[in-house]
Structure formats: C-alpha cells, structure tokens
RODO-2510 file (C-alpha; in nm, 4 decimals, decimal comma):
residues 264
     n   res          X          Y          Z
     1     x     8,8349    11,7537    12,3097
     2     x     9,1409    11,7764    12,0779
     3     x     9,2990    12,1372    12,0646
     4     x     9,5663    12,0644    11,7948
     5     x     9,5356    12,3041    11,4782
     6     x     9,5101    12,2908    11,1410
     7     x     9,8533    12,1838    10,9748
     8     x     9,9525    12,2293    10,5915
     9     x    10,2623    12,0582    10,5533
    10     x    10,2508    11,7648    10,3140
    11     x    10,2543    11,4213    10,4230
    12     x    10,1764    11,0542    10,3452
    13     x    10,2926    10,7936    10,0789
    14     x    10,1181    10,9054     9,7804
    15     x    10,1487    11,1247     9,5032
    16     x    10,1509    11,5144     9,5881
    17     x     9,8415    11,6692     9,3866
    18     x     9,9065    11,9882     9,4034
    19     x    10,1627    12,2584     9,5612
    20     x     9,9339    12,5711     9,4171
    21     x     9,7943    12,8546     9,7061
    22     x     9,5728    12,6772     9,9686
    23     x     9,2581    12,9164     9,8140
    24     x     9,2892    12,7479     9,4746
    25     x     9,3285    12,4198     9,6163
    26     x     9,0036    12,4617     9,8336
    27     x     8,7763    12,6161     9,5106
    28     x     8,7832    12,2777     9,3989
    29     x     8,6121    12,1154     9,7194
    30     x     8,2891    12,1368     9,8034
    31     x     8,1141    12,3519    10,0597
    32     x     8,0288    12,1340    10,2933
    33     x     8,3904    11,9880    10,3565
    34     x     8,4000    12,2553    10,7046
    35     x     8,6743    12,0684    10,8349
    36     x     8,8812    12,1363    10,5170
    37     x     8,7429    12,4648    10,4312
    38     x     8,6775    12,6144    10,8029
    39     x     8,8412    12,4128    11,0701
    40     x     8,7850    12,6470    11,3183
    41     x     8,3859    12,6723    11,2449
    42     x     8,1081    12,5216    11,4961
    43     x     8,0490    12,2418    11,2774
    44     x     8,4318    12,1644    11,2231
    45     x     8,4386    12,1481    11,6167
    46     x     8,1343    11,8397    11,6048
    47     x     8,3736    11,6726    11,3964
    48     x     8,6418    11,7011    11,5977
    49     x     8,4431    11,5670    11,9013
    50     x     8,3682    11,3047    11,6785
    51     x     8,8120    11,2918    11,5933
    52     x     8,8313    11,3010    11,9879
    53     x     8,5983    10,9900    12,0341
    54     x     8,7481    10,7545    11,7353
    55     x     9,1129    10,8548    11,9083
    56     x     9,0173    10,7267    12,2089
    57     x     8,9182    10,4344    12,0438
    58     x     9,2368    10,3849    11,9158
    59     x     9,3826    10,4256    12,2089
    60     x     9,2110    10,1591    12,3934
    61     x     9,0741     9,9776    12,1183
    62     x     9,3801     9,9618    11,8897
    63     x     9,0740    10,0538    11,6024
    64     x     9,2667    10,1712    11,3051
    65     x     9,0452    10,1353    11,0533
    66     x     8,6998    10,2541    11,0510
    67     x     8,4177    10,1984    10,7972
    68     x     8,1844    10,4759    10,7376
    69     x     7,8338    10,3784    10,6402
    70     x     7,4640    10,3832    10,6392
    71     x     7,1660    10,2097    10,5874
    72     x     7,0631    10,3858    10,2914
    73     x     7,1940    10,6189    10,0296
    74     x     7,1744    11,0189    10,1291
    75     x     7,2181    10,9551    10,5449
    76     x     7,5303    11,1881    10,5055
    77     x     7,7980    10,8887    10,5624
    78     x     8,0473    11,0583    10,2491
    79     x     8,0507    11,3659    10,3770
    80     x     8,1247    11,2555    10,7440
    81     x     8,4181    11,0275    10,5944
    82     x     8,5633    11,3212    10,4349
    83     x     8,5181    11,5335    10,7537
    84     x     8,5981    11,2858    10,9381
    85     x     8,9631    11,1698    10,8397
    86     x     9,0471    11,5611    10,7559
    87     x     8,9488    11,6413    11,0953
    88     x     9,2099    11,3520    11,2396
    89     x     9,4645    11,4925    10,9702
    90     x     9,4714    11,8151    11,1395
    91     x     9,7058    11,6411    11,3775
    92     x    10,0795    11,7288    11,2902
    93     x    10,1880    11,3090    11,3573
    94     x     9,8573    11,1551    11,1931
    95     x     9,8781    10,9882    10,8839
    96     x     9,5714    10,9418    10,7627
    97     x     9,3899    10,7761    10,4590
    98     x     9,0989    10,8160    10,3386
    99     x     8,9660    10,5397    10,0816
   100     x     8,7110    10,5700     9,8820
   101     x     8,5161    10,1656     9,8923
   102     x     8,1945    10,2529     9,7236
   103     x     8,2606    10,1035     9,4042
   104     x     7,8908    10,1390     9,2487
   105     x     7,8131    10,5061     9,3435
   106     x     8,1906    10,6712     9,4206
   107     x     8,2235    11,0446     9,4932
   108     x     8,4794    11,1199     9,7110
   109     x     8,7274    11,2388     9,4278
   110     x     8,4834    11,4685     9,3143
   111     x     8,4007    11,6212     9,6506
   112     x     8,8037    11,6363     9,7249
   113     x     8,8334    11,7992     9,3768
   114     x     9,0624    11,5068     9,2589
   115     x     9,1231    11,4372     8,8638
   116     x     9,1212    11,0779     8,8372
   117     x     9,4828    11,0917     8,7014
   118     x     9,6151    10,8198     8,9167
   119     x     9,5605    10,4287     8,9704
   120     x     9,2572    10,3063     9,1831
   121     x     9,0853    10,1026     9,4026
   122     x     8,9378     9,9042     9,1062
   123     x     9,2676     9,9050     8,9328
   124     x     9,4616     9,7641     9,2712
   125     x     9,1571     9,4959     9,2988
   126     x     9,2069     9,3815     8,9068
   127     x     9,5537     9,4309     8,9011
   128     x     9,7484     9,2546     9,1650
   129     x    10,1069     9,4519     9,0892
   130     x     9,9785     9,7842     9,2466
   131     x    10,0636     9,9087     9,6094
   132     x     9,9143    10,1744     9,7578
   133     x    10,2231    10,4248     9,6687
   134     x    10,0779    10,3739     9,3266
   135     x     9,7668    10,5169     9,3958
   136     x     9,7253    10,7288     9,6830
   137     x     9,7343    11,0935     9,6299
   138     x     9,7737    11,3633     9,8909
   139     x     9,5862    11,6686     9,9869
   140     x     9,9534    11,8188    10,0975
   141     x     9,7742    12,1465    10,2281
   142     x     9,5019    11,9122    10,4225
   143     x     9,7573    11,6446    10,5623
   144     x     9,5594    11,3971    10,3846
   145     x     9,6127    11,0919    10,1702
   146     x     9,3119    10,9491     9,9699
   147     x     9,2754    10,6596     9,7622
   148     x     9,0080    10,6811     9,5282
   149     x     8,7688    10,4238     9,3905
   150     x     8,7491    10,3934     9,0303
   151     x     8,5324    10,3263     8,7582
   152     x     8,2607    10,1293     8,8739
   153     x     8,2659     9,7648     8,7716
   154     x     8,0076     9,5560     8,6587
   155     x     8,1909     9,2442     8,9154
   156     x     8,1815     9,4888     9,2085
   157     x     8,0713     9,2127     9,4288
   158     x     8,3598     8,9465     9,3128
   159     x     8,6328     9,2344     9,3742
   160     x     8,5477     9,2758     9,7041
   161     x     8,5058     8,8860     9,8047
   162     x     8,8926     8,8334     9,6305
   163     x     9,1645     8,8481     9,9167
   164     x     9,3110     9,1242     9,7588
   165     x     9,0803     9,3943     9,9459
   166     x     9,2236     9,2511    10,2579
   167     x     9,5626     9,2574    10,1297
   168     x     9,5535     9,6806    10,0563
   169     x     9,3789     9,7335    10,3659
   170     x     9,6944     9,5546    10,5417
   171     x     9,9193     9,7794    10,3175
   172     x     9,7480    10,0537    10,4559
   173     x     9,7956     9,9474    10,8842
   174     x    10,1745     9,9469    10,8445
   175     x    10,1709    10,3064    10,6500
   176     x     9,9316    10,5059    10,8430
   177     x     9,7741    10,5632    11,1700
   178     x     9,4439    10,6126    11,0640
   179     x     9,2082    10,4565    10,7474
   180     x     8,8397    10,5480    10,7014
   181     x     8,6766    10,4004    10,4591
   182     x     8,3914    10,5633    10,2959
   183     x     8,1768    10,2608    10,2522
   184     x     7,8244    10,1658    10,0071
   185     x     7,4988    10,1712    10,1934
   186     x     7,4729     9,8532    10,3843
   187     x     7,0670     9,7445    10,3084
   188     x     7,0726     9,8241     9,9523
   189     x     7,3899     9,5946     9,8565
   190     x     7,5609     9,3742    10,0128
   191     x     7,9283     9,5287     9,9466
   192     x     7,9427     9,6567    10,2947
   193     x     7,9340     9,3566    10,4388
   194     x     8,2319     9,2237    10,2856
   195     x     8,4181     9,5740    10,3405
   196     x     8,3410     9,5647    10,7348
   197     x     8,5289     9,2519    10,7444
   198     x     8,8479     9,3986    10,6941
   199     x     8,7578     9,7273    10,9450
   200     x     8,8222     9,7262    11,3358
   201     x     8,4948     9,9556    11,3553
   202     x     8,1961    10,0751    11,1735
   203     x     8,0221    10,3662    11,2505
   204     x     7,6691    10,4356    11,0799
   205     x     7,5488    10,7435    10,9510
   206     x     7,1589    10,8450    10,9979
   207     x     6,9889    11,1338    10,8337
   208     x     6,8149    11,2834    11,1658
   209     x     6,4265    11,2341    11,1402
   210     x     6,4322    11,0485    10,7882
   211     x     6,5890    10,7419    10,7774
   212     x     6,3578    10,5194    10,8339
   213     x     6,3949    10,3080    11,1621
   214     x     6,3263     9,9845    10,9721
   215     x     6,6047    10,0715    10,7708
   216     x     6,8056    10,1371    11,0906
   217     x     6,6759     9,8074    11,2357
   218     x     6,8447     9,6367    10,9531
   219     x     7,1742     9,7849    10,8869
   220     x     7,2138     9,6753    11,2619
   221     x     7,0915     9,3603    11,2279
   222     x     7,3709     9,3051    10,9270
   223     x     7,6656     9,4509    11,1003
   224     x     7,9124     9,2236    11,3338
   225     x     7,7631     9,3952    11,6474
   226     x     8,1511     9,3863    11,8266
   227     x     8,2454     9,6191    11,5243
   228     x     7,9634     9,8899    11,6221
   229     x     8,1317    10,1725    11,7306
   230     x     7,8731    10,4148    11,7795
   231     x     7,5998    10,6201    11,5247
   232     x     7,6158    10,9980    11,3879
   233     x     7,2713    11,2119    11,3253
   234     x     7,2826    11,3925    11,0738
   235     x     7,0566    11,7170    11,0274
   236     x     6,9863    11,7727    10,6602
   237     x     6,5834    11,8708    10,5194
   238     x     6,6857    11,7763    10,1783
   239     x     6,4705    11,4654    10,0767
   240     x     6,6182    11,1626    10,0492
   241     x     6,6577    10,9418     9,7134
   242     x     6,4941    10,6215     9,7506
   243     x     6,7187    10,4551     9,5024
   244     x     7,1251    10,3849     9,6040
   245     x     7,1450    10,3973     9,2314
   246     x     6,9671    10,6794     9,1730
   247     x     7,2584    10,8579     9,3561
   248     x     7,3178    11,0836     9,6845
   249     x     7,1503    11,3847     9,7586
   250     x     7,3334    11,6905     9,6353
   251     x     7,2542    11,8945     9,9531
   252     x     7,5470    11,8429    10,2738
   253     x     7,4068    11,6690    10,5667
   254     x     7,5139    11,8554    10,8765
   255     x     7,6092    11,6272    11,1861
   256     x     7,3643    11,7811    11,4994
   257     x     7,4088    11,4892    11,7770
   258     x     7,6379    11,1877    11,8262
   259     x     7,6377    10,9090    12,0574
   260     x     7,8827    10,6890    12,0588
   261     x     7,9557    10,3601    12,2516
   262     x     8,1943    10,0031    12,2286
   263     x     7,9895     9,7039    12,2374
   264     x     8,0991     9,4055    12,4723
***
C-alpha cells in the first residue's frame, strides 16, 4: 500500500483555478470526494488500495489510461473517478488528469466545484484548433488537472466515432502519467464503447447488492475482455434511477470491497 501524503503544490498543464485557502477551495466540492476532503480517512485509504493496484498496473502493464464505468447509471463510477485520480495525485511526481467523457449526463465539474469558464471536451471534439493546455484546469491544492466535458450535444455519438477523441487522448500520454476517464454507463448507450477504445484499461463500477447481475452480465459481455482490469463494489442504500437520463443518484456510493485482476 502507498504511504506517500497528501501534496498541495500546483501542477499540470492547465489553467490554475484558484490560489484562495485550501478550506474555501474544498466548500465547493462535495462530501463525498474523501480523498480530496480527508485523505487520511478509512475510506480515503480503500482508494488508495485501489491507487496501489492501478500503479502496479502501470508498472507492469504500461496502463496509462483507465476508463471508469458501469453498467448502469448510479453504480458510483463518478465518484470513484474523482477519488480515484485525486488519490494517485497525492503523489508529489504524478501528473494526473482527470477527464470528464460522459457527454450526455456530465458532472464532474460540478462535484470538483469547477465554473465552466474554460474550453471543453465538446469544444476540443468540434473544434479541431484546441489542445489540451486550452482546456485543462488544475485543482493546484489537489495536484490535479481535469478536463471537463461540456455542454451536452445532440451528435454525442458522431463526436466520439471522429478521430479526434483519439487524438486528445494521445495529447494527454505524452503530458501526464496518469488519465482516468470518467466514462457514460456502458448498457444504456453505446458511447462507452467507443471511449474504451482509446483506454489501456477499464474498470467497472457496481453498486453492491443492486445492480442487477443481468446488467453486469452485459457490460461484460460489451467490453474488450483484455481491457478488464478488475471491478469496484460499491456500498450505497440509496435507490437507484432506472433511467441514465433521468440522472445519478444524489447520495455518494461508498467503495466496501474490490477485486481486481489482468485478464490473459
């Protein structure tokens, strides 16, 4: 298990947010962010042993970029992106991004307490001109970078088929260590599996005891089984929306178990 601590001093490509006092900065992020808001907390630790596992991966793997999804909408697979990429950002020598790829339902600006000031996904996808340094914004206190999504478009599908996804998500290997990319439910659209294509791992988020294992059996079925990098549980009694575009469920997950393997 990693022992490194928390760092605050900025880095990454992108804009600097903010320089206010750390407690101002972290009024604006939800609760539920513990490995933002309490990094030395129990449940910051089960995303570090989470951080531990996805290093070791890159280690031996040479993963680098890791989707973050689910089979439906309210597993929990935001808030373990956010946690999770914070949690590797604690490191003094990561660079890490975190990129926001669910262009229909997009909330990781929100959670982050981010404006919307700055250029996004959607804008990088429509307009070919923009590079990441256009976009990305930093969490300077957090050691974070995160590229937000955007207004949701109506062509959400065509944007993600063009080459250009593939093009930013290159950008993004030779300027940081680490991507995770918070990405849509995979049975409700099909957006995730034109995402995955571009990740060296996916890891798929379950709400413990409620997603249903039909769902599961899907979500599987639809992801490149070489890319499966392991599943999180998430314990959370808040019911579950049975719409992806009815939106997420407002109460945090909390991660209980993970197993984790590499296929062959």
């Amino acid at each position: 298990m990693s022992t490194e601590q928390h760092n605050e001093t900025p880095r990454g490509r992108g804009r600097l947010v903010s320089l206010e006092p750390r407690r101002r900065a972290a009024n604006r992020l939800e609760e539920h962010l513990v490995s933002l808001l309490a990094p030395h907390s129990a449940d910051a630790e089960r995303y570090r042993m989470l951080r531990n596992d996805v290093e070791t991966f890159r280690k031996n793997d040479n993963l680098q970029v890791l989707a973050v999804t689910s089979p439906l909408a309210g597993d929990g697979k935001t808030t373990t992106a956010i946690n999770l990429a914070a949690s590797l950002a604690q490191s003094t020598a990561a660079r890490v991004l975190l990129a926001d790829v669910d262009l229909r339902r997009p909330s990781v600006a929100r959670q982050v307490g981010l404006d919307g000031s700055r250029h996004s996904l959607v804008d990088a996808l429509v307009g070919p001109g923009l590079t990441l340094e256009d976009m990305v914004e930093q969490l300077p206190q957090f050691n974070l970078s995160v590229l937000q999504a955007g207004e949701a478009a109506d062509t959400t599908y065509e944007l993600l088929k063009s080459s250009r996804l593939k093009e930013l998500v290159d950008e993004a290997r030779r300027r940081y260590d680490y991507i995770v990319l918070d990405t849509p439910p995979f049975v409700p659209v099909p957006d995730g599996r034109l995402i995955t294509k571009c990740a060296d791992g996916v890891l798929v988020v379950l709400a413990a005891n409620r997603t249903p294992r039909g769902a599961l059996a899907e979500a599987l079925s639809l992801i490149d089984p070489a890319k499966i990098v392991g599943l999180v549980f998430n314990g959370d009694d808040s019911p579950t929306s049975s719409s992806y575009y009815g939106g997420y469920v407002a109460s945090p997950p909390r991660p209980w178990w993970r197993h984790l393997w590499r296929s062959s």
